[in-house]
N, C-alpha and C positions, 0 to 999 in steps of 0.2 A: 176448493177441496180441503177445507182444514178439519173438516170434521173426518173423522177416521169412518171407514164404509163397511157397512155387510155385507157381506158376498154370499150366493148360495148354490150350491153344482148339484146337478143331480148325478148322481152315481153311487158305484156301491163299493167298488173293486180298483185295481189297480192305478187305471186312470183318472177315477176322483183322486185317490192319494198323492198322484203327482202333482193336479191344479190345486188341490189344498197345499199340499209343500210351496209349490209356486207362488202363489196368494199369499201367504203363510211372511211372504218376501215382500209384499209390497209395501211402502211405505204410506202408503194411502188405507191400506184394510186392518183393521178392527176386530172383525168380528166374522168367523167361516161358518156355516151353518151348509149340512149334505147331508141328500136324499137319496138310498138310506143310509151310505156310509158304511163303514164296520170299524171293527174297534180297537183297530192301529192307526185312525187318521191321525190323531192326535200327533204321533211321535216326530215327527219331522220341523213343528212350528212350535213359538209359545205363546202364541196365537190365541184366543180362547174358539175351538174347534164344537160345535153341536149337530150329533146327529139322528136322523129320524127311523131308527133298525124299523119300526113298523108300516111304515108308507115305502110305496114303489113310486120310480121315476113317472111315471104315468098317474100318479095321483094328484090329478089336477087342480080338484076344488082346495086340498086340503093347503095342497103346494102355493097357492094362491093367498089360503087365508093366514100362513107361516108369513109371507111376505108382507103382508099388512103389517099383522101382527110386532112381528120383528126389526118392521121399516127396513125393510131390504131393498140395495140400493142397484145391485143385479145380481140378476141371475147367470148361471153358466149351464145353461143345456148341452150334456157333455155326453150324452147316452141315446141310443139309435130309436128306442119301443117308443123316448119322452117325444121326439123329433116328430115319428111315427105319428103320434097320438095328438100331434096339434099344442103340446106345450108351448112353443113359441107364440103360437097365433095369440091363446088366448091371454097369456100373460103381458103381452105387446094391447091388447085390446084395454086393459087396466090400466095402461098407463104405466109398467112397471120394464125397467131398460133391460133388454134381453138379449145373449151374445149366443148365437145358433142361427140354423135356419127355418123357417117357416115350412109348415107339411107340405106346399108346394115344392118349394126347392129340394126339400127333402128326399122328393122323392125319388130322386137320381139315385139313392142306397135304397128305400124300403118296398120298393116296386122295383126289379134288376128287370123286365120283359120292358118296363116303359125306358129303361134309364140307354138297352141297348139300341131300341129304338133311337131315342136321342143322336145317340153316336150316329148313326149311321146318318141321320138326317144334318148331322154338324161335319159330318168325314174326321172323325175323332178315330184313329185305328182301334180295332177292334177285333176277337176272332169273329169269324164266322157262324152264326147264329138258327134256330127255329124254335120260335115259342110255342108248345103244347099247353090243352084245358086236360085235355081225359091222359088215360093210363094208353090208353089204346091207339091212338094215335100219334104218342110218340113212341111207342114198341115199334108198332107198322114202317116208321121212316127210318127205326134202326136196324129192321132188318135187310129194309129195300138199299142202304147203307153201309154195305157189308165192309170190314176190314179198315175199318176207321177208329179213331181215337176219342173218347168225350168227354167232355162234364157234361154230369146233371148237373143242373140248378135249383132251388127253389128259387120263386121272384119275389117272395118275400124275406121276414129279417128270422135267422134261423140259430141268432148266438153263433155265428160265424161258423157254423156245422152245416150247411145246406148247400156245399159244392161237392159234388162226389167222380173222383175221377174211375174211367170205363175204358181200358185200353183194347176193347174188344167187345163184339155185339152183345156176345152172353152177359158181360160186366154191366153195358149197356142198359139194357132189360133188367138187370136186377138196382142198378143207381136208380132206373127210371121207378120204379116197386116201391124204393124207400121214398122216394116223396111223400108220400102220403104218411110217411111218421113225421112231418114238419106242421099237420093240419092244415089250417087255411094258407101259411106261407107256402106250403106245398102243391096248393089248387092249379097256382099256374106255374109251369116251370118251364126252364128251357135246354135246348142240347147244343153247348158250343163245342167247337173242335179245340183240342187242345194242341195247344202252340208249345211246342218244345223251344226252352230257354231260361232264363232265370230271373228269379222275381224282386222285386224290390216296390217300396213304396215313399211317397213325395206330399207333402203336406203343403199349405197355401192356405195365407186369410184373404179372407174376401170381403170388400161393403157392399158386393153387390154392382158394383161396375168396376172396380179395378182389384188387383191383386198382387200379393207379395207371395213367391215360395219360400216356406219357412225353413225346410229339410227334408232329407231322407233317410231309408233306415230300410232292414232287412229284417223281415219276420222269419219265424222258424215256427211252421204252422206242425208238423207232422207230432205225433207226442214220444217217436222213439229218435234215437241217436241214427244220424245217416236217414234222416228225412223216412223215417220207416211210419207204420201205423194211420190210424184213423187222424183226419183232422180236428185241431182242436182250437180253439179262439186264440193258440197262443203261447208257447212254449220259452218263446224267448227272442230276442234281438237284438241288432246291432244297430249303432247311428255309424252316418257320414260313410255304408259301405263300397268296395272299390270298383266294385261295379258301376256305379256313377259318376261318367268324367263327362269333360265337357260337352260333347255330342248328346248327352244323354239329357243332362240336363238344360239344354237348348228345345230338345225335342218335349221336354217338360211343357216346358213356357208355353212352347205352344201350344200345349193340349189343355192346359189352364186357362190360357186367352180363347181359346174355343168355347171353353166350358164354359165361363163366365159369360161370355158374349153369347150363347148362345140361351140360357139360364134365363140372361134380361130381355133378350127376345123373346123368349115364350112367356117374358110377364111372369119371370117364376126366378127374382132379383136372391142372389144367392149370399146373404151373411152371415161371416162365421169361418171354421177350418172347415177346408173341402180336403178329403183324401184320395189322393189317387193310387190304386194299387195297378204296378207296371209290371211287365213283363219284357226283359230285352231279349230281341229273338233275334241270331243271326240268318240271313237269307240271302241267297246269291242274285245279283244283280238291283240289289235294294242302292243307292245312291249313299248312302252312310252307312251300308253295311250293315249294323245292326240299328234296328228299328222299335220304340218302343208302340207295347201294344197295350192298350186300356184290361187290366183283367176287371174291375171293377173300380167303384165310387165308393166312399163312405161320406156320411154326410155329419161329421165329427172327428176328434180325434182318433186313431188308431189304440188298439189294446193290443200289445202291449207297448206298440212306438211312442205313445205319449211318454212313457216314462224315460224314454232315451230323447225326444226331440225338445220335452217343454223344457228339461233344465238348460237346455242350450241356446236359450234366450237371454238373453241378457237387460233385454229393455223390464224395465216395472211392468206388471203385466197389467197390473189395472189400464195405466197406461195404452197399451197394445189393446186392451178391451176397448176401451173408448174408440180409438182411430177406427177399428171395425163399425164401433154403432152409430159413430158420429160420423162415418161417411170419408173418415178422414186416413183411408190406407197410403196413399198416393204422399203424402205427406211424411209417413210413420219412419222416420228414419231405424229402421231394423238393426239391432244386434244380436250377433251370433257367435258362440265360439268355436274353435276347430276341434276340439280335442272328442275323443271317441270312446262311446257309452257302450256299455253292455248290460240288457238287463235278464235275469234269467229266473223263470217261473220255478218254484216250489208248488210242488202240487199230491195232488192225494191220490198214491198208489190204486190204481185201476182206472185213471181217469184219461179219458171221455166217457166211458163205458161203464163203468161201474163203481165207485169207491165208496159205498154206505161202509165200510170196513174202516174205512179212515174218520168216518165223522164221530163227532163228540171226543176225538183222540187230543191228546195233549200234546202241545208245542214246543222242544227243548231250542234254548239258544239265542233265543231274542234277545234277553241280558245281555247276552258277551257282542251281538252285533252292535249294540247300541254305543258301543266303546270304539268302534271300528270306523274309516270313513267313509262310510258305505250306505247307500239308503235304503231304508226297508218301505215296500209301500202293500201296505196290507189288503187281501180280499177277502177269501173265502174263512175270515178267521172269528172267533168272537171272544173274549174275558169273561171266565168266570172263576169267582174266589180265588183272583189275583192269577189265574193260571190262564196261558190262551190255547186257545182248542179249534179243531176244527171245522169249518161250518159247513163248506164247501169246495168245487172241484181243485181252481189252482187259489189257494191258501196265501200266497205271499210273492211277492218281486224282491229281490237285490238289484241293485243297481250299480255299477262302479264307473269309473270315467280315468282314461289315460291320454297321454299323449298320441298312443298306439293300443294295435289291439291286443298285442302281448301283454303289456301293462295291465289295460283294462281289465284282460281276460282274468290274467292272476289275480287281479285283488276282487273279482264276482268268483270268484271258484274257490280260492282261501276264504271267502267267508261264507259261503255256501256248504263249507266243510262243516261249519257249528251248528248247523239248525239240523232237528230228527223231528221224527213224529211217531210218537208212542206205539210200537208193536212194529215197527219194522213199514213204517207205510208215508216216507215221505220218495217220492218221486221226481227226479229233473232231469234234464237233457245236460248232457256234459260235453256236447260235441259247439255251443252255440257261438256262431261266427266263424262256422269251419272254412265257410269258402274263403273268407280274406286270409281264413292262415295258410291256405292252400297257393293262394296268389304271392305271399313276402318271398 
């Protein structure tokens, strides 16, 4: 490995910006090129960073002939639609080394009706499940149903908007209505019962027969303060939170050695980060008392936990790429640090819902963070005439890292104090990591 590598991720948003900073690190890479990136990747590395604003992660032939092209030495399929759409398969068919999973394995995230299936058939906990095709048929089982709690589902990939909780039959009927705004992810959906508890999420690379867990972290999905509002791909989170002791992450393991063992049994060998979104639910007469429960798969990193979990690697990551593609996790001697991230989304006032008010608006403050020890990982943003502006819904990540999460906290909120967005329209959660402060 003397010659220095090309690496290429497909992403666009927050999580590309993390594995480029990552990469950015390695002493083996060269040269980052991401599909399609936006136009903060740059800031983190002195790397020389290229991206492609006009191809989407799903653009396969082009994706392919970049790689030629550019002699691209891997790839990092980091984004769910690319997973979806077969980018591993065919880029592994080139001859070209690729760190994801194949549309089969995948499909434990972009099919949710086949992935709870799965569970049930491995005894992976799970809630309580019925997959509906029509509208009609799952109204019918929510009336005959009465006085229960749910999510809808889509079973397909919905930008992280296609759970909708129904604490009531009326709610029910109308989460079941909105399916049909997700189009075909919407065709088939399902109604699980909602398990009262608290969420958290656990990562693990995999070759495909064994596995290491990498970390954990706590999303803050809701887009108001105090868990209020519509869900959104992402508000903000925490690493290493305290909800995760040791019970918890015992009961992990196990559901990862399920997962994978059960993966290579159906011929469907899983390489890559597998995400597990958990839920600990307390229940009386459970044998540990609280139990984790599978809320879903993702079959890539998390948005927004990549940006809290990947700086807490400490191995070269190229490095860590290889042990996955060469088969060689079992061997990967893993490091990690303790210390505890917080990253909290900047986003465009009216968003999930609505923010055209916010786009094309200009960006104060980035200057003065760039002075700070703090990481900016850019999304919905774009440069123009040296100004950045708007592009889309959440705009930007901070990131900061302490000892604790007071520390943390303070230095992601003093520097989330400097950025605005033109007219009165930058929007963030200012509650994020409330539960661990609630715990000290």
């Amino acid at each position: 490995m003397n010659d220095l590598k090309t690496i290429l991720i497909t992403d666009g948003g927050g999580r590309g910006a993390a594995l480029v900073d990552k990469y950015g690190q390695s002493k083996y890479v060269g040269r980052i090129l991401i599909v399609p990136g936006n136009d903060l990747m740059q800031i983190n590395t002195n790397k020389k960073v290229v991206t492609y604003p006009n191809l989407k992660t799903t653009s396969i032939k082009e994706i392919i002939d970049i790689c030629k092209k550019e002699r691209v030495d891997l790839v990092d399929v980091a984004q769910d639609n690319a997973v979806e759409a077969g980018l591993v398969d065919r880029l592994s068919k080139k001859g070209i080394v690729v760190i994801g999973p194949r549309k089969a394995a995948g499909r434990i995230e972009w099919d949710k009706a086949w992935a709870r299936e799965f569970m049930l058939k491995y005894q992976i906990p799970s809630p309580k499940f019925r997959i509906f095709n029509t509208e009609a048929d799952g109204i019918n089982f929510a009336r005959k149903n009465p006085g229960k709690k749910w999510f809808a589902k889509a079973s397909g990939l919905a930008e992280g908007k296609g759970a909708i909780p129904a604490k009531n039959t009326g709610e029910a009927i109308d989460a079941i209505k909105q399916m049909s705004k997700f189009g075909k992810a919407g065709e088939t959906y399902l109604l699980e019962e909602a398990l009262e508890g608290e969420e958290f999420s656990a990562f693990a690379l995999s070759d495909g027969n064994t596995f290491k867990t990498v970390g954990f972290a706590q999303d803050h999905k809701r887009v108001f303060d105090g868990d209020k509002g519509p869900n959104t791909g992402g508000m903000g989170c925490v690493s290493n939170p305290l909800i995760v002791n040791q019970n918890i992450k015992k009961q992990v393991e196990e559901i990862f050695r399920k997962t994978i063992n059960g993966l290579k049994k159906e011929k469907r060998p899983y390489k890559g980060v597998l995400y597990l979104g958990g839920m600990v639910v307390n229940k009386k007469g459970l044998p540990v008392g609280r139990q984790v429960y599978v809320i879903e798969f993702n079959a890539r990193w998390g948005d927004p936990e990549a940006e809290v979990i990947i700086p807490s690697i400490k191995n070269d990551f190229y490095e860590v790429d290889l042990a996955v593609t060469n088969g060689k996790i079992k061997d990967l001697k893993l490091r990690l640090d303790k210390k505890v991230r917080i990253v909290v989304a900047a986003t465009s006032r009216g968003y999930p819902v609505d923010y055209l008010a916010a786009k094309g608006r200009k960006i104060f403050g980035i200057e003065k963070l760039k002075k700070m020890r703090i990481k900016i990982y850019g999304a919905g943003i774009k440069e123009n005439n040296g100004n950045y502006i708007v592009s889309g819904g959440r705009v930007l990540y901070l990131m900061a890292e302490g000892k604790d999460i007071l520390e943390a906290r303070k230095k992601v909120y003093n520097a989330m104090s400097l950025i605005s967005i033109e007219g009165n329209n930058l929007h963030y959660r200012k509650d994020i990591g409330w539960r661990d402060m609630q715990r000290l």
